[in-house]
C-alpha positions as CSV (number, residue, x, y, z in Angstrom):
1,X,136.2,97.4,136.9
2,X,133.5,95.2,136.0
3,X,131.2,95.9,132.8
4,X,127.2,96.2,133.9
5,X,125.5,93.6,132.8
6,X,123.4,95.0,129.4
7,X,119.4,93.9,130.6
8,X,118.5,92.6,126.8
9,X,114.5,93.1,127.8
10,X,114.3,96.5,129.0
11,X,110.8,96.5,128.9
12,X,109.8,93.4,130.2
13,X,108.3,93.8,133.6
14,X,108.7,90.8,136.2
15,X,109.9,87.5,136.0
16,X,111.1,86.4,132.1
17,X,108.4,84.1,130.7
18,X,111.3,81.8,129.7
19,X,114.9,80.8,130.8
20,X,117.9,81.5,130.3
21,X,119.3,78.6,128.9
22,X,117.4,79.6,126.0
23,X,118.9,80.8,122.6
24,X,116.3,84.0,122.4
25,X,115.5,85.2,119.0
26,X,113.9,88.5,118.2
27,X,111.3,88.7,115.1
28,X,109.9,91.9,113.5
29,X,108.8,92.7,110.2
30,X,108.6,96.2,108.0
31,X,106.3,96.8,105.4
32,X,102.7,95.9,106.1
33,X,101.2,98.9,105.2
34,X,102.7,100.2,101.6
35,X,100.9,99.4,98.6
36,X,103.6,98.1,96.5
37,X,106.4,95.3,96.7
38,X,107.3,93.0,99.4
39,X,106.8,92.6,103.3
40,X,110.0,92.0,104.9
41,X,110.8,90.2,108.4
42,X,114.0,89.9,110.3
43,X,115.2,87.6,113.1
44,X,118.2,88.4,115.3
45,X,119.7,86.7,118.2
46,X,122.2,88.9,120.1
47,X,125.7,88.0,121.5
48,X,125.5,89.3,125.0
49,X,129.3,89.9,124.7
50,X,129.1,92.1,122.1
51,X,126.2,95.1,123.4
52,X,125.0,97.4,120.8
53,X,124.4,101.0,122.2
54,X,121.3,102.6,120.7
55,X,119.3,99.6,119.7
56,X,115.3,101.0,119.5
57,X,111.7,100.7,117.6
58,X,113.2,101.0,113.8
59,X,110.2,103.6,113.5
60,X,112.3,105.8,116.3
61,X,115.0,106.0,114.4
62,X,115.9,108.5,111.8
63,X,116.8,106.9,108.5
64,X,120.4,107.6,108.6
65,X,120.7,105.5,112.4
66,X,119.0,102.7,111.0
67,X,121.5,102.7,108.3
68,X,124.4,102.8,111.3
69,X,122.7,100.3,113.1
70,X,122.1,97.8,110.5
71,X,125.7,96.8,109.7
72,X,126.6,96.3,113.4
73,X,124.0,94.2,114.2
74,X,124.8,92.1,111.2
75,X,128.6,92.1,112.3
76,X,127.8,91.7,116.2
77,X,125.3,89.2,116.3
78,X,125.6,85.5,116.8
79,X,123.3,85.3,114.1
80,X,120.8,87.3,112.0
81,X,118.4,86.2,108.5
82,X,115.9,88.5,106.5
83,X,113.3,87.3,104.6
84,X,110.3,88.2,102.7
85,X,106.9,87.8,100.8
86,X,106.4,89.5,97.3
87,X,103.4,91.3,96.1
88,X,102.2,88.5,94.5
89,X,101.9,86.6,97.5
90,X,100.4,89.1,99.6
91,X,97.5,89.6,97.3
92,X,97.4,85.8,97.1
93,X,97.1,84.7,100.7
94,X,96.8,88.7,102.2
95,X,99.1,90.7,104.3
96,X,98.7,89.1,108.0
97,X,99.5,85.5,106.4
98,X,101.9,86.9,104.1
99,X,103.7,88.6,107.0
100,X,103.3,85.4,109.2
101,X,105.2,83.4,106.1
102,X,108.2,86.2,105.9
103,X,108.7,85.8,109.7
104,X,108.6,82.2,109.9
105,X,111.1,82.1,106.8
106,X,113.4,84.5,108.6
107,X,113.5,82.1,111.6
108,X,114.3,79.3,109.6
109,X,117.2,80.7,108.1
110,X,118.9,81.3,111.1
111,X,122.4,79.6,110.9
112,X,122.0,79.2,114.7
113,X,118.5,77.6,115.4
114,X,116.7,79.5,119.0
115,X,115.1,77.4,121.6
116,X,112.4,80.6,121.5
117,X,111.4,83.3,119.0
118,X,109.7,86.7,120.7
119,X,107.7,88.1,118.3
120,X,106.6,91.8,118.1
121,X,103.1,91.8,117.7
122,X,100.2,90.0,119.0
123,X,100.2,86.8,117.2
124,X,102.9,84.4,116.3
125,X,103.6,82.1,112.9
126,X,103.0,78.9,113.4
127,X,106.5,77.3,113.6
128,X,108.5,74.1,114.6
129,X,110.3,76.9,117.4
130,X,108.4,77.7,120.8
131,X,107.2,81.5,120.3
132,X,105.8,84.5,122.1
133,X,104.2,87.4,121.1
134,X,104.7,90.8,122.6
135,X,103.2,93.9,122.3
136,X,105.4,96.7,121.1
137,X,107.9,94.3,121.7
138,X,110.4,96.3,119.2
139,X,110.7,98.6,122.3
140,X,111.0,96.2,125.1
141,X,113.1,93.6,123.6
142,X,116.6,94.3,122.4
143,X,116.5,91.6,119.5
144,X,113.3,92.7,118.6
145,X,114.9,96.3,118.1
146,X,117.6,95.0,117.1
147,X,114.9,92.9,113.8
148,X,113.4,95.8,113.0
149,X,115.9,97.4,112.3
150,X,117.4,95.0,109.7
151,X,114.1,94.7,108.4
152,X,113.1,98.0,108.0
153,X,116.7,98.6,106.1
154,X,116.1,96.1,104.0
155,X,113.0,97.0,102.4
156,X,113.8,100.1,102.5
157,X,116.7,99.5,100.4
158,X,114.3,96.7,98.2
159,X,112.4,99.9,97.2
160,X,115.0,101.9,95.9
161,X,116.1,98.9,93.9
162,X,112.2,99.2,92.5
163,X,112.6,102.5,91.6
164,X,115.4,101.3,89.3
165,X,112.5,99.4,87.6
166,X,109.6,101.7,87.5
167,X,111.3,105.5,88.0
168,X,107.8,106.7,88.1
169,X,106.4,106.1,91.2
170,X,109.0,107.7,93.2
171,X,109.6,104.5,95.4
172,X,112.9,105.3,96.4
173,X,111.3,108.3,98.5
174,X,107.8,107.2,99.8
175,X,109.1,103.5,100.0
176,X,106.3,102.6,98.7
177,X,103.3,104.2,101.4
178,X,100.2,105.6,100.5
179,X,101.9,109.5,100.3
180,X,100.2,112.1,98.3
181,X,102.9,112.0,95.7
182,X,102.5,108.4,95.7
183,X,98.9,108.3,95.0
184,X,99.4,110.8,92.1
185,X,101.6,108.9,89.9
186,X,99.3,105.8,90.6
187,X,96.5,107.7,88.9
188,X,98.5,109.2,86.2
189,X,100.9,106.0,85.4
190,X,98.3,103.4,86.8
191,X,99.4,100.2,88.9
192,X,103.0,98.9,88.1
193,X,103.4,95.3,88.3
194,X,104.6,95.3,92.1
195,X,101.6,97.5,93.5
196,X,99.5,95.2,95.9
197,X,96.3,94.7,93.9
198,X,94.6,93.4,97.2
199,X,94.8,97.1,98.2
200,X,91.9,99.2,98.2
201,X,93.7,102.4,96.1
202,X,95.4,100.2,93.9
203,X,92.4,98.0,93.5
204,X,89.9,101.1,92.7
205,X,92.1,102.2,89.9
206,X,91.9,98.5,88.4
207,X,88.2,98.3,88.5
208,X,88.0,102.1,87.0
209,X,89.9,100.5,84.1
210,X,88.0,97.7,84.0
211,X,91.2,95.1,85.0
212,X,90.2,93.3,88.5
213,X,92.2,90.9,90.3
214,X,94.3,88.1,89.8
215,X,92.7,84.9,90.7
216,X,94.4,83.2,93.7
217,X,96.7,80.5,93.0
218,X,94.5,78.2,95.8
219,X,96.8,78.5,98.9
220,X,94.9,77.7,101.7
221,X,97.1,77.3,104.9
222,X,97.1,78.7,108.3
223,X,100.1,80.5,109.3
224,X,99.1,82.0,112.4
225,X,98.4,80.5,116.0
């Protein structure tokens, strides 16, 4: 008996704005929102021989099936790269470029290079590869799923490697988010060297101490279309 055919864009509605004969990549990133350490981004392409059952939005998924998920995708994949953009970046070109840099970097480490990156979101990096944003796209889009999911992971992992580094923040259980508990120790401890000083918490507690920002380092580049 033949095997059904696994639609890879579940929730793209009518024709495919592309062809088939492309090499499709899926883009996401984790990580835009905490106040400390880096934004990750992960691009996937899928081997259609080789379905993954249960691919989904990262943010749908309880911690412990992201952590299933993550190794299969990096063993069933025709190929997979995560990349990222530290603090220190973020505050020096902010998060949206940031974000746009980790992406892009994630593409170009692909050992196979796509015709076409889809990108979940509503803007794209600017890259040498054709790309396509879509909305929510880490639901429609299997590879998309499939990039969230190894990015997600992967920072999550990043910020239990922090809390190695600075135990008292408790990064290995608010991953580094704006939680209550997180917000405590960052008024009794103060800002650790990887807390985002370009964000508003972190940054009140500098000027209440009387420390401001870092100048930028001068990076002026566009890294969105």
């Amino acid at each position: 008996m033949r095997k059904a055919k696994v639609n890879f864009y579940p929730g793209l509605k009518g024709a495919l704005p592309f062809s088939a004969a492309d090499i499709v990549c899926g883009v996401d990133e984790a990580g835009r929102g905490p106040l400390a350490g880096p934004v990750f981004a992960a691009a996937v392409i899928l081997d259609p021989k080789r379905p993954i059952d249960g691919l989904r939005d990262s943010k749908k998924l309880t911690e412990a099936r992201r952590n299933e998920l993550a190794p299969l995708i990096r063993e069933h994949a025709l190929a997979w790269a995560v990349a990222a953009c530290s603090h220190h970046e973020i505050d020096t070109i902010n998060i949206l470029q940031a974000t746009m840099l980790a992406m892009r970097r994630a593409v170009e480490a692909l050992s196979t290079p796509p015709t076409l990156a889809l990108i979940d979101g509503n803007r794209c990096p600017v890259m040498l590869v054709r790309s396509l944003a879509i909305v929510e796209g880490d639901d429609k889009v299997l590879a998309i799923s499939a990039a969230s999911i190894l990015a997600k992971t992967a920072r999550d992992a990043a910020l239990v490697a922090l809390h190695g580094q600075y135990p008292d923040y408790g990064f290995d259980q608010h991953k580094g988010y704006g939680t209550a508990l997180h917000l405590e120790r960052l008024r009794l401890h103060g800002p650790s060297p990887v807390h985002r000083r370009s964000y508003a918490p972190v940054r009140a507690l500098l000027a209440q101490a009387g420390a401001g920002l870092p100048p930028a380092a001068g990076v002026n580049v566009e890294l969105f279309a």
